[in-house]
C-alpha positions as CSV (number, residue, x, y, z in Angstrom):
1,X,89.8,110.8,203.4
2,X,88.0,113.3,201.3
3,X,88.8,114.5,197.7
4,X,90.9,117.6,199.2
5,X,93.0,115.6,201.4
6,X,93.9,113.1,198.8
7,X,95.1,115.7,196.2
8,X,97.0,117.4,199.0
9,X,98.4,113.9,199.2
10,X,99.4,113.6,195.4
11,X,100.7,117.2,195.3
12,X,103.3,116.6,198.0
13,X,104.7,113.5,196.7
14,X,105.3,114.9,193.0
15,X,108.6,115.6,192.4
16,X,108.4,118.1,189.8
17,X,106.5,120.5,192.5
18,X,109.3,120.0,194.8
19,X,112.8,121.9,194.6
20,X,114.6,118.4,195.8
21,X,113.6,116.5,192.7
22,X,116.6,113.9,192.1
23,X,118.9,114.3,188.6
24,X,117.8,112.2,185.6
25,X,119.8,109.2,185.0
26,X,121.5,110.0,181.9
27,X,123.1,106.6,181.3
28,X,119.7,104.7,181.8
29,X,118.0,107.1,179.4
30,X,120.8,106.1,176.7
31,X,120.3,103.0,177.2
32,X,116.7,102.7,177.1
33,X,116.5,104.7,174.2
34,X,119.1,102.4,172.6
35,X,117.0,99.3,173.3
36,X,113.8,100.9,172.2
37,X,114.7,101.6,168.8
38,X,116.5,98.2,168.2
39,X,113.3,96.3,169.4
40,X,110.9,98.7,167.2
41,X,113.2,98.1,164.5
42,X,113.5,94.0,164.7
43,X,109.4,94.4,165.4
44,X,108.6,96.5,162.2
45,X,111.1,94.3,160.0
46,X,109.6,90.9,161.0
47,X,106.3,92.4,160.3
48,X,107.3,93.0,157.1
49,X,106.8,97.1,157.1
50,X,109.5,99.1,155.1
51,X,110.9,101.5,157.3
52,X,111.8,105.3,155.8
53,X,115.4,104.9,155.3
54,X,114.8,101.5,153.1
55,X,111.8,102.7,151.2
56,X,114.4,105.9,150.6
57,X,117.3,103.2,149.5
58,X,114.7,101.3,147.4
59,X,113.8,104.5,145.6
60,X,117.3,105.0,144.6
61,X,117.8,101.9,143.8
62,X,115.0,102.1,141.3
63,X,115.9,105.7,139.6
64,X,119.2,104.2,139.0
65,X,117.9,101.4,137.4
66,X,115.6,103.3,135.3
67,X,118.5,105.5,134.4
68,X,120.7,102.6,133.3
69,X,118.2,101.3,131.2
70,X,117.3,104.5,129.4
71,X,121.1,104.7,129.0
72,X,121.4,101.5,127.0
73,X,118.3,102.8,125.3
74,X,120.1,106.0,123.9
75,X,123.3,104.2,123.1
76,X,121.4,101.6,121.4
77,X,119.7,104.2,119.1
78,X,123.0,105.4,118.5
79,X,124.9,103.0,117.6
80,X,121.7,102.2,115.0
81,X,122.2,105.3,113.8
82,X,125.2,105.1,113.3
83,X,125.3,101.6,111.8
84,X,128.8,100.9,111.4
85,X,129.9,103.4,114.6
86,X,132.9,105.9,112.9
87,X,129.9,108.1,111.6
88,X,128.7,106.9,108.6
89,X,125.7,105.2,108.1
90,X,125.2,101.8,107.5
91,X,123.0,102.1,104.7
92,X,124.8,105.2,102.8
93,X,126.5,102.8,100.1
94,X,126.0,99.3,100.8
95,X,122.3,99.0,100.1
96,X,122.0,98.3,96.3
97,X,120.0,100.5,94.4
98,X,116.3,99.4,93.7
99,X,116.2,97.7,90.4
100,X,119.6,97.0,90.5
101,X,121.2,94.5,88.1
102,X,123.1,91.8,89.8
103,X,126.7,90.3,88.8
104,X,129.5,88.3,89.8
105,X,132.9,88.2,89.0
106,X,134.4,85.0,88.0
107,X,138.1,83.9,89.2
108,X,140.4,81.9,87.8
109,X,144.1,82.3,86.9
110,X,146.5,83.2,84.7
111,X,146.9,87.2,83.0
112,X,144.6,88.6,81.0
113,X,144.8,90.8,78.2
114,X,142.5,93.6,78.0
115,X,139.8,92.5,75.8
116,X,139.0,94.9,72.9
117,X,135.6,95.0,70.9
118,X,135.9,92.1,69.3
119,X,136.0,90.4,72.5
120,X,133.2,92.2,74.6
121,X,130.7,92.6,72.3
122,X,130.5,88.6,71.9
123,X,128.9,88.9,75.5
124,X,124.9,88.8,75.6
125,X,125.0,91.5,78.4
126,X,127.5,94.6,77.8
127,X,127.2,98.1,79.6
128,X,129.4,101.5,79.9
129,X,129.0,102.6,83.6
130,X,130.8,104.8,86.3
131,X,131.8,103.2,89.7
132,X,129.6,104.8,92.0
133,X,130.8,103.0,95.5
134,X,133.2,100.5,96.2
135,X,133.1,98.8,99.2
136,X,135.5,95.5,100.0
137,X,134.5,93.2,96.9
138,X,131.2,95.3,96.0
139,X,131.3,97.6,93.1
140,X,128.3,99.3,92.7
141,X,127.9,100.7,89.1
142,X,125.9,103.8,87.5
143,X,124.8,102.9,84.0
144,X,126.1,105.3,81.7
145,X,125.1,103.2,78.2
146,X,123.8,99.6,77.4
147,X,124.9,98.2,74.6
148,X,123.3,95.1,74.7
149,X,120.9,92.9,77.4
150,X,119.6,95.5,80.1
151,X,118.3,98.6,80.9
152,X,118.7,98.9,84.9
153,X,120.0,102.3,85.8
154,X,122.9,100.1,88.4
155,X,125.0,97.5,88.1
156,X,126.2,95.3,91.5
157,X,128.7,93.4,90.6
158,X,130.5,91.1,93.3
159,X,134.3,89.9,92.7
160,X,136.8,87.7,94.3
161,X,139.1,90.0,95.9
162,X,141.4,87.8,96.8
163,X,142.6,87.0,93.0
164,X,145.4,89.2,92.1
165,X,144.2,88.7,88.5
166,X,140.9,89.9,88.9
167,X,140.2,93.4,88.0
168,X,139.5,95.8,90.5
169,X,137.4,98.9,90.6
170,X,137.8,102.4,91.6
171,X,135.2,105.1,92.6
172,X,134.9,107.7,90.2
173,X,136.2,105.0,87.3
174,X,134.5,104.4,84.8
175,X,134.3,100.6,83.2
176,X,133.1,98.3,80.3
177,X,131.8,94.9,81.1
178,X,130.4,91.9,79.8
179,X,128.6,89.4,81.0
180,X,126.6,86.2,80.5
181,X,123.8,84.5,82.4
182,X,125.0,86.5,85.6
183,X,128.7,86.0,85.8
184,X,131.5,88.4,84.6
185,X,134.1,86.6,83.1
186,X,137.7,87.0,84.0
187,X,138.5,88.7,81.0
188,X,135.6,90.6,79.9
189,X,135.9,93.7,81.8
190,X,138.1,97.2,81.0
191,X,139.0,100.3,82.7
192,X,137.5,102.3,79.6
193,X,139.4,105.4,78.2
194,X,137.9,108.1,76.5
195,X,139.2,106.1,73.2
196,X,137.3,102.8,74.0
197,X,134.4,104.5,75.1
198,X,134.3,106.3,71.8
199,X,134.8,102.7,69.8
200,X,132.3,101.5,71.9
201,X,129.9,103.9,71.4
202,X,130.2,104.2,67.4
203,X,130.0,100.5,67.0
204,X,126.4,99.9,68.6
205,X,124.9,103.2,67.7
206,X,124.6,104.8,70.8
């Protein structure tokens, strides 16, 4: 048989060149389609190579991380802005002013009657100032006048809030106070009126 013969051969048994060519199986080509694609699948997985779809669902998974933590990022910066998180700053009163003098108030019991000159200006340390900030037991005090033992500009004087007796301090007020070796006594502070600030002021000179 010579070349010619043999692809007259092939020719005639090709079904595509023949108008009798049986249908396709449709169910078998399901099917082995079906099986194909579970066994590339098992293959590629056990050999450890990220398919498409999972590279595509690792990618999210990663953005959404990254998101999250630039969320908590934000919120933190925020919130330390903020400081105290109803929109006032954290710093905006309670940090003392630099220099500040320091004082606490003594407690104790029993009423007090408002010391007068005579009684203050036995105290080593004696100042005229203007309450500035109160915050919870915190007064924070401009310094109007010294009489005697300073010359910060502010006063921060601490007091036991919780003593009905001791005195406490409104913004905007403004105050006498004496005090020795750091402590305010119970009675050696006044809500100073015009009149006392006057007395005050005439008897040291300034």
């Amino acid at each position: 048989m010579n070349d010619d013969e043999l692809l007259a051969r092939l020719k005639s048994a090709d079904p595509a060149l023949t108008g009798v060519a049986p249908p396709p199986d449709i169910n078998r080509l399901v099917e082995d389609t079906l099986n194909t694609d579970t066994a590339l699948q098992s293959a590629t997985t056990a050999a450890g190579i990220a398919t498409a779809g999972w590279g595509r669902r690792r990618l999210f998974g990663l953005a959404a991380a990254g998101l999250l933590v630039l969320g908590g990022g934000i919120t933190g910066g925020i919130m330390a802005n903020s400081g105290n998180g109803n929109g006032h700053s954290a710093t905006a009163k309670s940090a003392a002013p630099t220099g500040a003098l320091k004082l606490t108030a003594e407690g104790g019991s029993g009423k007090c009657v408002p010391p007068g000159l005579d009684t203050l200006s036995k105290y080593p340390t004696l100042f005229e100032g203007t309450a500035v900030s109160v915050e919870g037991s915190t007064a924070t005090f401009r310094v109007d006048r010294w009489f005697k033992g300073g010359d910060a500009e502010a006063v921060v004087l601490t007091s036991d809030t919780r003593i009905p007796e001791t005195l406490t301090y409104t913004e905007g007020g403004h105050y006498i106070v004496g005090a020795e070796d750091g402590f305010v006594p119970m009675c050696a502070a006044i809500e100073a009126s015009p009149k006392d600030i006057a007395e005050f002021r005439q008897a040291f000179g300034k």
